[in-house]
N, CA, C and O atoms as a Tripos MOL2 file, in Angstrom:
@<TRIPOS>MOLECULE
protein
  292   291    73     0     0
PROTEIN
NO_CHARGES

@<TRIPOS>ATOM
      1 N         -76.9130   14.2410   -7.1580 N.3       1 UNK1
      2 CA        -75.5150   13.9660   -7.3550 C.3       1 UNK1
      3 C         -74.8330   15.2560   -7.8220 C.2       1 UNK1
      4 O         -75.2140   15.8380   -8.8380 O.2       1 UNK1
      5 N         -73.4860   15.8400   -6.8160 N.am      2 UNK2
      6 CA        -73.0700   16.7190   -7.6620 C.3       2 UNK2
      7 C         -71.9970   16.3490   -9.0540 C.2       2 UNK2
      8 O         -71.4220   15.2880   -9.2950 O.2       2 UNK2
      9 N         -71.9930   16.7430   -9.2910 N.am      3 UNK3
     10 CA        -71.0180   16.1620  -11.1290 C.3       3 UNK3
     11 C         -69.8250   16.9570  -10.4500 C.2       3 UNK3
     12 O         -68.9050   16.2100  -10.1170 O.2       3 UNK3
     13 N         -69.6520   18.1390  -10.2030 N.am      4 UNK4
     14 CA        -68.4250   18.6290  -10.0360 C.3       4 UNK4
     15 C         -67.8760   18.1100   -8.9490 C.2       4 UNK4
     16 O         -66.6730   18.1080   -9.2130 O.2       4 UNK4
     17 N         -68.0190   17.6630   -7.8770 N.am      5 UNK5
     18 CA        -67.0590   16.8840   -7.1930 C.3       5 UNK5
     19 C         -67.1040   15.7180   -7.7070 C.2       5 UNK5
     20 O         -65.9660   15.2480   -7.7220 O.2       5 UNK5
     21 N         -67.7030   15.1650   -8.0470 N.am      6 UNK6
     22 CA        -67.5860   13.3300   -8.8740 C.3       6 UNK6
     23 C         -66.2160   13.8870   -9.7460 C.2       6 UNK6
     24 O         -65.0650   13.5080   -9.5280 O.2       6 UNK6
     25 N         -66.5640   14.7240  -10.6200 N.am      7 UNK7
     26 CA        -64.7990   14.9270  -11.2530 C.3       7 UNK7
     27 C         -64.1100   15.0170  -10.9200 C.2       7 UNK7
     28 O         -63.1030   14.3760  -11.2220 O.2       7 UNK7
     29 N         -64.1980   16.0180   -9.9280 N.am      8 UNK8
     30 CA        -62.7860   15.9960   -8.7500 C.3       8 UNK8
     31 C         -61.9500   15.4790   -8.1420 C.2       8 UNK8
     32 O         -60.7550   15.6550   -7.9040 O.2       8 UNK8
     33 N         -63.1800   14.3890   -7.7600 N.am      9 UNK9
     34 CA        -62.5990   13.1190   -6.8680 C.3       9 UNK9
     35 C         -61.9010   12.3090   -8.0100 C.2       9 UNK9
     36 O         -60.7710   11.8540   -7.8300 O.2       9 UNK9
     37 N         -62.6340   12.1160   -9.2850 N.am     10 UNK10
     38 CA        -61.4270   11.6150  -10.3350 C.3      10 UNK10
     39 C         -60.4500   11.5660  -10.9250 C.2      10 UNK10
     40 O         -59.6850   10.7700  -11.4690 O.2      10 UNK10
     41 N         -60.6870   13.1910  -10.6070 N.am     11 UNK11
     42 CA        -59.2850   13.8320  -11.2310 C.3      11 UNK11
     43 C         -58.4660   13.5900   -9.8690 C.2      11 UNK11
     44 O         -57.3990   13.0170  -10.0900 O.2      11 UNK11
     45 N         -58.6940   13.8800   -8.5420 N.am     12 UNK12
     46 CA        -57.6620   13.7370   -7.6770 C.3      12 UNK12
     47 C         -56.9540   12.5910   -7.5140 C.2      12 UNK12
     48 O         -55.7290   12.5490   -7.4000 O.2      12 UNK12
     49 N         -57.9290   11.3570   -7.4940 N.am     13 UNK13
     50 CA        -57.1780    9.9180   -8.0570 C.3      13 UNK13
     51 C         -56.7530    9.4230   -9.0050 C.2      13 UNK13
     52 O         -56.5020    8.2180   -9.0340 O.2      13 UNK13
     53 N         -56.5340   10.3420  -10.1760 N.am     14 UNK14
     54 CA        -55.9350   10.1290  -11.5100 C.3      14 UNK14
     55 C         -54.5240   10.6650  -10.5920 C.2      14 UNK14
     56 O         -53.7520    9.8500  -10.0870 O.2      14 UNK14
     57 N         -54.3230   12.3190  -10.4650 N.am     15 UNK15
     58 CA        -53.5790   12.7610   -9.6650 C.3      15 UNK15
     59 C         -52.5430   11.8230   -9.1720 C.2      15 UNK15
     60 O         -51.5120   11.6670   -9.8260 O.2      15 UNK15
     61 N         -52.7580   11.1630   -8.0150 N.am     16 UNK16
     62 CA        -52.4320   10.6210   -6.8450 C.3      16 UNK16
     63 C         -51.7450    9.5840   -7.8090 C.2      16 UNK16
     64 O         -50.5240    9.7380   -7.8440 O.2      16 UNK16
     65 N         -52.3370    8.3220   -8.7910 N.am     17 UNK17
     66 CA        -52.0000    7.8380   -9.4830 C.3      17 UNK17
     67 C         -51.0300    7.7860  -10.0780 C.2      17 UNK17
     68 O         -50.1440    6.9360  -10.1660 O.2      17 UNK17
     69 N         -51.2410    9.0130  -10.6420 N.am     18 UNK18
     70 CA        -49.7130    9.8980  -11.5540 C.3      18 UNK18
     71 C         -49.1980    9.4990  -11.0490 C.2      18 UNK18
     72 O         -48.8110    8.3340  -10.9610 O.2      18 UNK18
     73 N         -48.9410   10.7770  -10.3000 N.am     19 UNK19
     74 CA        -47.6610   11.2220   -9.5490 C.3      19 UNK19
     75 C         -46.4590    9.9770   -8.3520 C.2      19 UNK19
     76 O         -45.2710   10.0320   -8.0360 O.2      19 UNK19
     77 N         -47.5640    9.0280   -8.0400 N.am     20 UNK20
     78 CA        -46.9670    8.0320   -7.3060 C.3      20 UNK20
     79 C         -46.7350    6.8290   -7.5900 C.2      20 UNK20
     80 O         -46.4900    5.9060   -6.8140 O.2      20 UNK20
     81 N         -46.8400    6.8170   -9.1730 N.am     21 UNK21
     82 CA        -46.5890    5.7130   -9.9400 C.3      21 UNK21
     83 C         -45.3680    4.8060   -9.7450 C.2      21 UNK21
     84 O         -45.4160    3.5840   -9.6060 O.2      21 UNK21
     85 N         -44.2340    5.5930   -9.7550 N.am     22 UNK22
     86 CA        -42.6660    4.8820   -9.0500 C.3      22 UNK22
     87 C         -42.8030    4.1900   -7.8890 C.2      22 UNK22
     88 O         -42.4200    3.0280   -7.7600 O.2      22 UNK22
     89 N         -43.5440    5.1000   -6.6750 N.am     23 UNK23
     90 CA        -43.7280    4.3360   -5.9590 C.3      23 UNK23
     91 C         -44.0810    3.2170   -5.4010 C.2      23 UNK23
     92 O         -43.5220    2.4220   -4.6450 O.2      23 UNK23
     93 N         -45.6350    3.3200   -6.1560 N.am     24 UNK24
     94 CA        -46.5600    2.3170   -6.4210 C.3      24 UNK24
     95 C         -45.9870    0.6440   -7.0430 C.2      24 UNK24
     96 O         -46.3390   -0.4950   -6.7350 O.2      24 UNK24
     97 N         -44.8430    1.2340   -8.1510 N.am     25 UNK25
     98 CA        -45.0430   -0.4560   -8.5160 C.3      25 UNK25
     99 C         -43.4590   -0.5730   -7.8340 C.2      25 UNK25
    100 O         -42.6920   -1.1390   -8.6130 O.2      25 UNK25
    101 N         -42.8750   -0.1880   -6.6490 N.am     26 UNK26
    102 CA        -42.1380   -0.9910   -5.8250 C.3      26 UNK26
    103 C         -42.9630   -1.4990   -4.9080 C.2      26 UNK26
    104 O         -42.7770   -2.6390   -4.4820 O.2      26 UNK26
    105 N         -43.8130   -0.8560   -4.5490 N.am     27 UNK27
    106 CA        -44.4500   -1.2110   -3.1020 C.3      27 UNK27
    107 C         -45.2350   -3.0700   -2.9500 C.2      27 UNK27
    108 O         -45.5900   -3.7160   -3.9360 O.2      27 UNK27
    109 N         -45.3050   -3.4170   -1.9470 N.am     28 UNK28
    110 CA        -45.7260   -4.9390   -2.0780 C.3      28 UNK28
    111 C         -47.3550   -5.1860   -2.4580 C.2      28 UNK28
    112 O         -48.2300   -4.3260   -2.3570 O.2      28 UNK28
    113 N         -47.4830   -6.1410   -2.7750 N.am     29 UNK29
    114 CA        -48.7660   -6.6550   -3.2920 C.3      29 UNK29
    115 C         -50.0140   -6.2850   -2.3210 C.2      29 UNK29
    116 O         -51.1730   -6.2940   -2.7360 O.2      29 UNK29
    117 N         -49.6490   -5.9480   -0.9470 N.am     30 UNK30
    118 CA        -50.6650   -5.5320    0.2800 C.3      30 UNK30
    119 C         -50.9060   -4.2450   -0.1320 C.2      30 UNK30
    120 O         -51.9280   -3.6630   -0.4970 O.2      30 UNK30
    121 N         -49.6860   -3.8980    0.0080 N.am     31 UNK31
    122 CA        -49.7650   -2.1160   -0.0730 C.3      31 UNK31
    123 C         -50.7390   -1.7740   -0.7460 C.2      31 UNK31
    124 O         -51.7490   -1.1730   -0.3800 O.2      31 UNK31
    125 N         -50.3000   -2.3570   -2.3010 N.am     32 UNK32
    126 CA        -50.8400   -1.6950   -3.6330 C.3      32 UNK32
    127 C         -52.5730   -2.0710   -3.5950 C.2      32 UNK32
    128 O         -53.3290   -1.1400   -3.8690 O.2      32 UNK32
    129 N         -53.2530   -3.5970   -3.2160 N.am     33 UNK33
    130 CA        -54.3340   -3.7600   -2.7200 C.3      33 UNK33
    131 C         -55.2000   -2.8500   -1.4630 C.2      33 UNK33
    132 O         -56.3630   -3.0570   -1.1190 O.2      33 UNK33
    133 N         -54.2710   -1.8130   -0.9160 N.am     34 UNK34
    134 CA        -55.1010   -1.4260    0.0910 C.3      34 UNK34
    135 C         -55.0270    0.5380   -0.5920 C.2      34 UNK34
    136 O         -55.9450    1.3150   -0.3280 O.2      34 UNK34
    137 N         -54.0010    0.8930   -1.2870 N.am     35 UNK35
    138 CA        -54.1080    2.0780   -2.0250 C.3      35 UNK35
    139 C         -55.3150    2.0130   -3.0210 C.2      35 UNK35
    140 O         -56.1090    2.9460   -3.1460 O.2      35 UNK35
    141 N         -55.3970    0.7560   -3.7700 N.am     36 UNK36
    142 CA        -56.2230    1.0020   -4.4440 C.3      36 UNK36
    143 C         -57.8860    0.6190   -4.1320 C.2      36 UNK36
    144 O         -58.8040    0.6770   -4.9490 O.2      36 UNK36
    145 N         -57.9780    0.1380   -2.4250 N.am     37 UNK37
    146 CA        -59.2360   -0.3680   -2.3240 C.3      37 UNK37
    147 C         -59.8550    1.2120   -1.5240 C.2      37 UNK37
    148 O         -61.0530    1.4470   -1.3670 O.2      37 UNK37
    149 N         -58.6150    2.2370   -1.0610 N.am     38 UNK38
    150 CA        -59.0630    3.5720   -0.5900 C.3      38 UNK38
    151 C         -59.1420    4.2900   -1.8250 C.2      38 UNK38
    152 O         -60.1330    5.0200   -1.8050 O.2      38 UNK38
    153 N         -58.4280    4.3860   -3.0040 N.am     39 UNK39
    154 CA        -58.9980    5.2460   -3.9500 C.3      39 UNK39
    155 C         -60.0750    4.7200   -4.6030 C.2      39 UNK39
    156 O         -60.6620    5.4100   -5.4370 O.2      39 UNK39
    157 N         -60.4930    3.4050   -4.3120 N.am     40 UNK40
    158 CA        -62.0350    2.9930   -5.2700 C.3      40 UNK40
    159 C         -62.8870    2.9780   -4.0040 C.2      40 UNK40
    160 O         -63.8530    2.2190   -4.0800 O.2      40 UNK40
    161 N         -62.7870    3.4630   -3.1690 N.am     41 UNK41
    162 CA        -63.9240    3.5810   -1.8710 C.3      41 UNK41
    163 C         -64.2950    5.4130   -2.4120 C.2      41 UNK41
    164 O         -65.3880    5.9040   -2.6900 O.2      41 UNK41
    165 N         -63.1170    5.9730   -2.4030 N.am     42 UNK42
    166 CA        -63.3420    7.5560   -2.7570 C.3      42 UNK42
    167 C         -63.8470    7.8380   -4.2100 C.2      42 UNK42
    168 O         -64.1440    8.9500   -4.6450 O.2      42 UNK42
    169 N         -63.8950    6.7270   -4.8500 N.am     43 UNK43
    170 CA        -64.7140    7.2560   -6.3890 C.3      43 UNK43
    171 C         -66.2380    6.7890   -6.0460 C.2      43 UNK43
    172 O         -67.1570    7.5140   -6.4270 O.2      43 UNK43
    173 N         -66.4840    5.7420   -5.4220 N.am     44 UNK44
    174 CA        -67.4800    5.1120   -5.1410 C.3      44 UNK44
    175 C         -68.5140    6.1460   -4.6590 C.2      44 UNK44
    176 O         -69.5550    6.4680   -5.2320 O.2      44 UNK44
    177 N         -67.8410    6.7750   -3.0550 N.am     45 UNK45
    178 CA        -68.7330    7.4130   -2.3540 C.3      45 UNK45
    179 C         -68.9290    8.9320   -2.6150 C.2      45 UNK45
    180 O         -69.4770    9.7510   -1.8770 O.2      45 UNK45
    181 N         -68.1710    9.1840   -4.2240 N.am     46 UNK46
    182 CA        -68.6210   10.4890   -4.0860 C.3      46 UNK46
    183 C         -69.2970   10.1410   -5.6150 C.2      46 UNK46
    184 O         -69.0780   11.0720   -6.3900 O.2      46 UNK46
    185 N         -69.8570    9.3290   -6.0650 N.am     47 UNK47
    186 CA        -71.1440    9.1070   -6.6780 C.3      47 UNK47
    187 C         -72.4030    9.4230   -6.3950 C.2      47 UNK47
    188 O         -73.2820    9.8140   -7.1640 O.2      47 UNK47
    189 N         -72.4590    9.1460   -4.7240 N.am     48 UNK48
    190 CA        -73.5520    9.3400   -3.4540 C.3      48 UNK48
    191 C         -73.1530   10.9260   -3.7310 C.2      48 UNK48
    192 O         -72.1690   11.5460   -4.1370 O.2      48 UNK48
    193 N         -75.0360   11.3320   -3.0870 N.am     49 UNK49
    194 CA        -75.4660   12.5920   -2.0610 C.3      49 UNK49
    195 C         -75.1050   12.1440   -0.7220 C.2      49 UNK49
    196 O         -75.8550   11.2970   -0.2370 O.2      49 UNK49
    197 N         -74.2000   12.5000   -0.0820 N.am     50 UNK50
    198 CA        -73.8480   12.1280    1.2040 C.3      50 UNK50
    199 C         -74.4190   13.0620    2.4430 C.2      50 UNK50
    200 O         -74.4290   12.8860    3.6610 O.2      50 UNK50
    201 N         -74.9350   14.2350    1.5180 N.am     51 UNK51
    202 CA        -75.5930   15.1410    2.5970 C.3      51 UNK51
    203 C         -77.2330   14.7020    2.8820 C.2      51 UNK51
    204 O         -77.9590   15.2680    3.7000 O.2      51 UNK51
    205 N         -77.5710   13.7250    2.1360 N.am     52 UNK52
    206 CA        -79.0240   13.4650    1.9620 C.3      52 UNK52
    207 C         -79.1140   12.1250    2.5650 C.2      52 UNK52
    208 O         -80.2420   11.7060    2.8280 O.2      52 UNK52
    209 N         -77.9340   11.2840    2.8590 N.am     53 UNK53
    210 CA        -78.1280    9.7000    3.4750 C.3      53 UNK53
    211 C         -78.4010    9.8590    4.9230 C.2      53 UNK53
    212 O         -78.0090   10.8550    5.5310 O.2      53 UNK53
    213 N         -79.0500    8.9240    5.4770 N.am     54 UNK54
    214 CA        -79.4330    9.0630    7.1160 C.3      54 UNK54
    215 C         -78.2270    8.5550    7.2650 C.2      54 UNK54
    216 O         -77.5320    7.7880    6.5980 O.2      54 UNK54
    217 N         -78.0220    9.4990    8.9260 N.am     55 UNK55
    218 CA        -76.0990    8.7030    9.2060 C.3      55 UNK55
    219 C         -76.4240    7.4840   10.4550 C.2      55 UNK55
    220 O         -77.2560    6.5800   10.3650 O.2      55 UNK55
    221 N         -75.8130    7.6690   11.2300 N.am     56 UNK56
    222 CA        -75.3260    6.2390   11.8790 C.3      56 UNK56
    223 C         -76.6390    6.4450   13.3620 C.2      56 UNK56
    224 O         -77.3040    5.4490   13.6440 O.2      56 UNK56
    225 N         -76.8450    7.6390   14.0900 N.am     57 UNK57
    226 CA        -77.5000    7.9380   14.8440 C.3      57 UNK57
    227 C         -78.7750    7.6840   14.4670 C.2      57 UNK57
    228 O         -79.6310    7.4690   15.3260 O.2      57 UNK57
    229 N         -79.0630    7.6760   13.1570 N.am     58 UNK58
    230 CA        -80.4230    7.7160   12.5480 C.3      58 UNK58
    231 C         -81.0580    6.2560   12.6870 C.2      58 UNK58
    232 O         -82.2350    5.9790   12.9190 O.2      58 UNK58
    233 N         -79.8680    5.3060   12.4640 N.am     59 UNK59
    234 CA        -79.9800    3.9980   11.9560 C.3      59 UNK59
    235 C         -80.4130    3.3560   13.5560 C.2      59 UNK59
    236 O         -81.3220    2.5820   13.8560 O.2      59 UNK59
    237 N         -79.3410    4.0400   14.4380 N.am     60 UNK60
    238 CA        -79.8730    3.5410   16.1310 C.3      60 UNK60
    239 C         -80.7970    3.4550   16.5320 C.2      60 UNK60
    240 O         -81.3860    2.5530   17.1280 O.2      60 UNK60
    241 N         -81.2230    5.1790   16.0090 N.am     61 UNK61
    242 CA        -82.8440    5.4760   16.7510 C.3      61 UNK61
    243 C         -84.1330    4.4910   16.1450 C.2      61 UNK61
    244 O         -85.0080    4.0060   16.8620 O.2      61 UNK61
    245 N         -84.0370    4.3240   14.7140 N.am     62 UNK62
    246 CA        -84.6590    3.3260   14.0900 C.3      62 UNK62
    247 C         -84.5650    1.6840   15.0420 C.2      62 UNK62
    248 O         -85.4530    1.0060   15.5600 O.2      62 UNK62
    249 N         -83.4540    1.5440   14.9750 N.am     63 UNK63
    250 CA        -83.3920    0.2440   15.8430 C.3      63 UNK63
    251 C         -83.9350   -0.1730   17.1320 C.2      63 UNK63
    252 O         -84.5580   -1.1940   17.4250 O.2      63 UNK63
    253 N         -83.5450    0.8960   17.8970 N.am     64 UNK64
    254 CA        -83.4590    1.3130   19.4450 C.3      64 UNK64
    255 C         -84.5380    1.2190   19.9730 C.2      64 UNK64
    256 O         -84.9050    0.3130   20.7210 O.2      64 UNK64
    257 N         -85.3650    2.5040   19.4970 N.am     65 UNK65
    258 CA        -86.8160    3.1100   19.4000 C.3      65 UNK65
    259 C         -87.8180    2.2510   20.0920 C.2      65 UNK65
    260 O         -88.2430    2.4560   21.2290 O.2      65 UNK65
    261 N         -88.2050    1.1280   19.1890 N.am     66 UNK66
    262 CA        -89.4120    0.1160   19.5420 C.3      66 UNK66
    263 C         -88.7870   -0.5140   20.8830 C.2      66 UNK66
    264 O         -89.6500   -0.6640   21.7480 O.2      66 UNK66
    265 N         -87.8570   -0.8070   21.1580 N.am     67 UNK67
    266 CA        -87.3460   -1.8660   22.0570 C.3      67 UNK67
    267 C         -86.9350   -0.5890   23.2920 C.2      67 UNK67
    268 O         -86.5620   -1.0310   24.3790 O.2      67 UNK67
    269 N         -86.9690    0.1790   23.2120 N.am     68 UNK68
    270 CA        -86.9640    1.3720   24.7230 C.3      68 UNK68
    271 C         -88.1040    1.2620   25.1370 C.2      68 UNK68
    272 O         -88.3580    0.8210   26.2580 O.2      68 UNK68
    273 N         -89.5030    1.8740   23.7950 N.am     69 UNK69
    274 CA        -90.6450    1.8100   24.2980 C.3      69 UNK69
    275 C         -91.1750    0.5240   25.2760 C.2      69 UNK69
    276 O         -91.6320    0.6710   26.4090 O.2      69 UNK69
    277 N         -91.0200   -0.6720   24.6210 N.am     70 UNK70
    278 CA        -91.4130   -2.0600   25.2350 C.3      70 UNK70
    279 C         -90.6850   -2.2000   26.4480 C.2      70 UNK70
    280 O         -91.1900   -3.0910   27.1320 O.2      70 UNK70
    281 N         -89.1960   -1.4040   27.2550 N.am     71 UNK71
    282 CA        -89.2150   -1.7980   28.2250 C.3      71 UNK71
    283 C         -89.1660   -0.3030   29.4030 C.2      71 UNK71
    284 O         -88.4640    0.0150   30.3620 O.2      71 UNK71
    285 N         -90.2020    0.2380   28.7500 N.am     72 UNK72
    286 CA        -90.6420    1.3030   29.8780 C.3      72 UNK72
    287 C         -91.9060    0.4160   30.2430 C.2      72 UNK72
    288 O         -92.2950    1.1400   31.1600 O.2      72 UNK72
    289 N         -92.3940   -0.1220   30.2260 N.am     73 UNK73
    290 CA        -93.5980   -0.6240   30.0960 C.3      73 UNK73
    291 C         -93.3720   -1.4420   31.5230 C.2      73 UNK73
    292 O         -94.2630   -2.1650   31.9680 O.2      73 UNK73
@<TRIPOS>BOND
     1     1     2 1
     2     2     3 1
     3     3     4 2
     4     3     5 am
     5     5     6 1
     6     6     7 1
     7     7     8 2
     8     7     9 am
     9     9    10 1
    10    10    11 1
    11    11    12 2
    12    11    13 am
    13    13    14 1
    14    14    15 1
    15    15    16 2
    16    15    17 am
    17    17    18 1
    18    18    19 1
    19    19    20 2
    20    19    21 am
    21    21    22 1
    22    22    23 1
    23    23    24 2
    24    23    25 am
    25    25    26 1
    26    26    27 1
    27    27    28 2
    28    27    29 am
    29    29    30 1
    30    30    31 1
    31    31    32 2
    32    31    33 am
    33    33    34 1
    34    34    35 1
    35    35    36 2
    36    35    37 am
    37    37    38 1
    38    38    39 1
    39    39    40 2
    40    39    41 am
    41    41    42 1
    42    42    43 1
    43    43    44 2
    44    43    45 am
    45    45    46 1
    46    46    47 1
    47    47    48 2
    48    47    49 am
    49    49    50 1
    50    50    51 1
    51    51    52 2
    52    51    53 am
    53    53    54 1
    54    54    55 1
    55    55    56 2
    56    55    57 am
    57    57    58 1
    58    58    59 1
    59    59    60 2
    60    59    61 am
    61    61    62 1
    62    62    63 1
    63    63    64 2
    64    63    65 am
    65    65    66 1
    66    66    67 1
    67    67    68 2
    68    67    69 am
    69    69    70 1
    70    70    71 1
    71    71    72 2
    72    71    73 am
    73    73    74 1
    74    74    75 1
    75    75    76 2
    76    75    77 am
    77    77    78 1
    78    78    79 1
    79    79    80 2
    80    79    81 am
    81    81    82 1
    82    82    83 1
    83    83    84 2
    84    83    85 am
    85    85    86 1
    86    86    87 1
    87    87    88 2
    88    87    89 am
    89    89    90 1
    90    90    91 1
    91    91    92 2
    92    91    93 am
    93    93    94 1
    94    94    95 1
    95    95    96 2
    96    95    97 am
    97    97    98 1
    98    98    99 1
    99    99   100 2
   100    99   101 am
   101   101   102 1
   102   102   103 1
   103   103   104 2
   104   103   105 am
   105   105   106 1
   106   106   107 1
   107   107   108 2
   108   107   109 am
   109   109   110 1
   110   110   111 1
   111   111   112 2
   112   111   113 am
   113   113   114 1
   114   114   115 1
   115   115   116 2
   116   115   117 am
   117   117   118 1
   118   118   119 1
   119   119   120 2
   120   119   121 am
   121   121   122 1
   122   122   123 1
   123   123   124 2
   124   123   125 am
   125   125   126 1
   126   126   127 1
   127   127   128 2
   128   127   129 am
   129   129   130 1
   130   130   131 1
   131   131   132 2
   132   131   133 am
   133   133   134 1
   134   134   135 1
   135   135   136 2
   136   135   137 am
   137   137   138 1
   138   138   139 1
   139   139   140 2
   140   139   141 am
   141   141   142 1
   142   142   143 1
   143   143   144 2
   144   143   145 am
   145   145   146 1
   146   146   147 1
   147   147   148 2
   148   147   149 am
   149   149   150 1
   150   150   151 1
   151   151   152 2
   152   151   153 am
   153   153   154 1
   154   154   155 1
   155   155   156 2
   156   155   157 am
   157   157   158 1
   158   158   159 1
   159   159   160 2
   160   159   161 am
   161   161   162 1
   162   162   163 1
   163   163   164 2
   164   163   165 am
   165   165   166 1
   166   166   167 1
   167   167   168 2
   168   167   169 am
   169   169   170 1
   170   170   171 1
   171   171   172 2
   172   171   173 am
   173   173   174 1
   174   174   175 1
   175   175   176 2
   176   175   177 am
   177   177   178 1
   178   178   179 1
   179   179   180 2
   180   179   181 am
   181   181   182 1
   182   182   183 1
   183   183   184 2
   184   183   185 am
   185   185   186 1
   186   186   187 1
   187   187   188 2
   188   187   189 am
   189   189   190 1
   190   190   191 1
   191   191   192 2
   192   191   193 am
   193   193   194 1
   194   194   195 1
   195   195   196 2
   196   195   197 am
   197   197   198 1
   198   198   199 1
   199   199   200 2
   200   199   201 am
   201   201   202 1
   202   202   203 1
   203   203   204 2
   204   203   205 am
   205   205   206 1
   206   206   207 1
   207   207   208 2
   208   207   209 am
   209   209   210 1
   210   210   211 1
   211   211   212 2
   212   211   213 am
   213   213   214 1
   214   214   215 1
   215   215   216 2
   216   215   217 am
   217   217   218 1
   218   218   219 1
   219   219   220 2
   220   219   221 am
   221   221   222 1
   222   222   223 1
   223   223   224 2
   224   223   225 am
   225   225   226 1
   226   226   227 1
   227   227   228 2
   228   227   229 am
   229   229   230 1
   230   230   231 1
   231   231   232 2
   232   231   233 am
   233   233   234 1
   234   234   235 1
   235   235   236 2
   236   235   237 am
   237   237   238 1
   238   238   239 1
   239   239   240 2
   240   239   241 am
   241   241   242 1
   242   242   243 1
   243   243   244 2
   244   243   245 am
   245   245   246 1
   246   246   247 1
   247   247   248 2
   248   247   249 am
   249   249   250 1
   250   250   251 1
   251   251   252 2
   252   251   253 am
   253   253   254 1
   254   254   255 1
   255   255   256 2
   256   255   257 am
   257   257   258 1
   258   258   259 1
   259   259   260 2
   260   259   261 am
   261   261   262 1
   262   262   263 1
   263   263   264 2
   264   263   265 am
   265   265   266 1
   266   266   267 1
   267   267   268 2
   268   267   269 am
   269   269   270 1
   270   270   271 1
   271   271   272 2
   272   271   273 am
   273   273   274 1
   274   274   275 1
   275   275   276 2
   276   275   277 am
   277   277   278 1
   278   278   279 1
   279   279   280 2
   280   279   281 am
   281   281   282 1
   282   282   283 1
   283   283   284 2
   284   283   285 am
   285   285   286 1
   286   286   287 1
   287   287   288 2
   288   287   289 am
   289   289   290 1
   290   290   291 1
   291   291   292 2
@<TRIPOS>SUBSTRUCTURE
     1 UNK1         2 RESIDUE 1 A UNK
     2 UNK2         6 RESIDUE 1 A UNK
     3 UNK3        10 RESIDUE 1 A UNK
     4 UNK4        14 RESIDUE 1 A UNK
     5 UNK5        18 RESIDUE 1 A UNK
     6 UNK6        22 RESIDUE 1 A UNK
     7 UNK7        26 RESIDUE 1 A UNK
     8 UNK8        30 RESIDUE 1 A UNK
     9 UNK9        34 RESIDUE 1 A UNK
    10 UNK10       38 RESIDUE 1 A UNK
    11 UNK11       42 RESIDUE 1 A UNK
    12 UNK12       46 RESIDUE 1 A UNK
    13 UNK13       50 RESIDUE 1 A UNK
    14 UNK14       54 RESIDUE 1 A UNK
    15 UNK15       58 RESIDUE 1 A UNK
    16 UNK16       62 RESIDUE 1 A UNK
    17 UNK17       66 RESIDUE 1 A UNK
    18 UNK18       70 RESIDUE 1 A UNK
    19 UNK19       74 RESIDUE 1 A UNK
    20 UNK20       78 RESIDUE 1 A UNK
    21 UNK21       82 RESIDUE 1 A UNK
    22 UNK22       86 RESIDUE 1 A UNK
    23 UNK23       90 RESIDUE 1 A UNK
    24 UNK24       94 RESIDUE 1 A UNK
    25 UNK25       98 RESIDUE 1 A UNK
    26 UNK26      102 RESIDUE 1 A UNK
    27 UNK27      106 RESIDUE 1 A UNK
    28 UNK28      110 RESIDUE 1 A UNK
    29 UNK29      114 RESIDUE 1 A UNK
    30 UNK30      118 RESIDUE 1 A UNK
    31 UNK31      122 RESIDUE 1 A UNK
    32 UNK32      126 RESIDUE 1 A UNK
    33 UNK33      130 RESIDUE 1 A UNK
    34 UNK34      134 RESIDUE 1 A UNK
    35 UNK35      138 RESIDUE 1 A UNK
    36 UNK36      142 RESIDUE 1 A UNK
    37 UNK37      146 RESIDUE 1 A UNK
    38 UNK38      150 RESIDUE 1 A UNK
    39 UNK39      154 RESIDUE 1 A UNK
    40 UNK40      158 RESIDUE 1 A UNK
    41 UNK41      162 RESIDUE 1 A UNK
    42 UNK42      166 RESIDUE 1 A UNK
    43 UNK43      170 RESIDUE 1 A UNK
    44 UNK44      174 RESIDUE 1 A UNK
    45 UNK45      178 RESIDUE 1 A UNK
    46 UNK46      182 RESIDUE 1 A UNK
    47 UNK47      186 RESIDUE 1 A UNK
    48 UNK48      190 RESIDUE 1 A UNK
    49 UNK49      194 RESIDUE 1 A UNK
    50 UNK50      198 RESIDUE 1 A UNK
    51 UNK51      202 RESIDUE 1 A UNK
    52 UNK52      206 RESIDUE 1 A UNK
    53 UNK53      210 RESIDUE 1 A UNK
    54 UNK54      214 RESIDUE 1 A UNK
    55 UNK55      218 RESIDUE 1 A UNK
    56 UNK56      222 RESIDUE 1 A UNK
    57 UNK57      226 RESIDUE 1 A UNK
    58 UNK58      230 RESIDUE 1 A UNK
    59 UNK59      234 RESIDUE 1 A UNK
    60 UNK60      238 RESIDUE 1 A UNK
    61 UNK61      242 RESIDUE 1 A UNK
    62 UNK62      246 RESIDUE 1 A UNK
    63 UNK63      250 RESIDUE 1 A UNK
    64 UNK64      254 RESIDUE 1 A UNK
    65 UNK65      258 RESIDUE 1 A UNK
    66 UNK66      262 RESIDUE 1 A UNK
    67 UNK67      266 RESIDUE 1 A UNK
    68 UNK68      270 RESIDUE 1 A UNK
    69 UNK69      274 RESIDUE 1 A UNK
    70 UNK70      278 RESIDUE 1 A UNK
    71 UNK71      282 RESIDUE 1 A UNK
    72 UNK72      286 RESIDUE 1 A UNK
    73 UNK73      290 RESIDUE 1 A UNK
């Protein structure tokens, strides 16, 4: 885990927070549910090593793999 971007990312959504506070409490009950479900996705995932997770290609070949072999056959 790096610590210095984990802060970053906190401090940038403290940031964002701030600064758009006026905005924020005009905006409608959707809005404000979907600002705050992208800034708690961005504190979340920079908790993660994201350079160390298998990505999406990885997950295919895992899947894929056995079931190619069985129909070369």
């Amino acid at each position: 885990m790096n610590w210095t971007m984990m802060i970053l990312v906190q401090i940038s959504v403290w940031a964002i927070v701030f600064f758009d506070w006026k905005k924020l409490k005009q905006s409608t009950k959707k809005e404000k549910i979907v600002i705050a479900s992208i800034l708690g996705i961005s504190i979340v995932l920079s908790l993660f090593n994201l350079e160390h997770i298998p990505g999406l290609v990885t997950v295919f070949e895992t899947i894929f793999k056995p079931l190619g072999k069985m129909l070369e056959v």
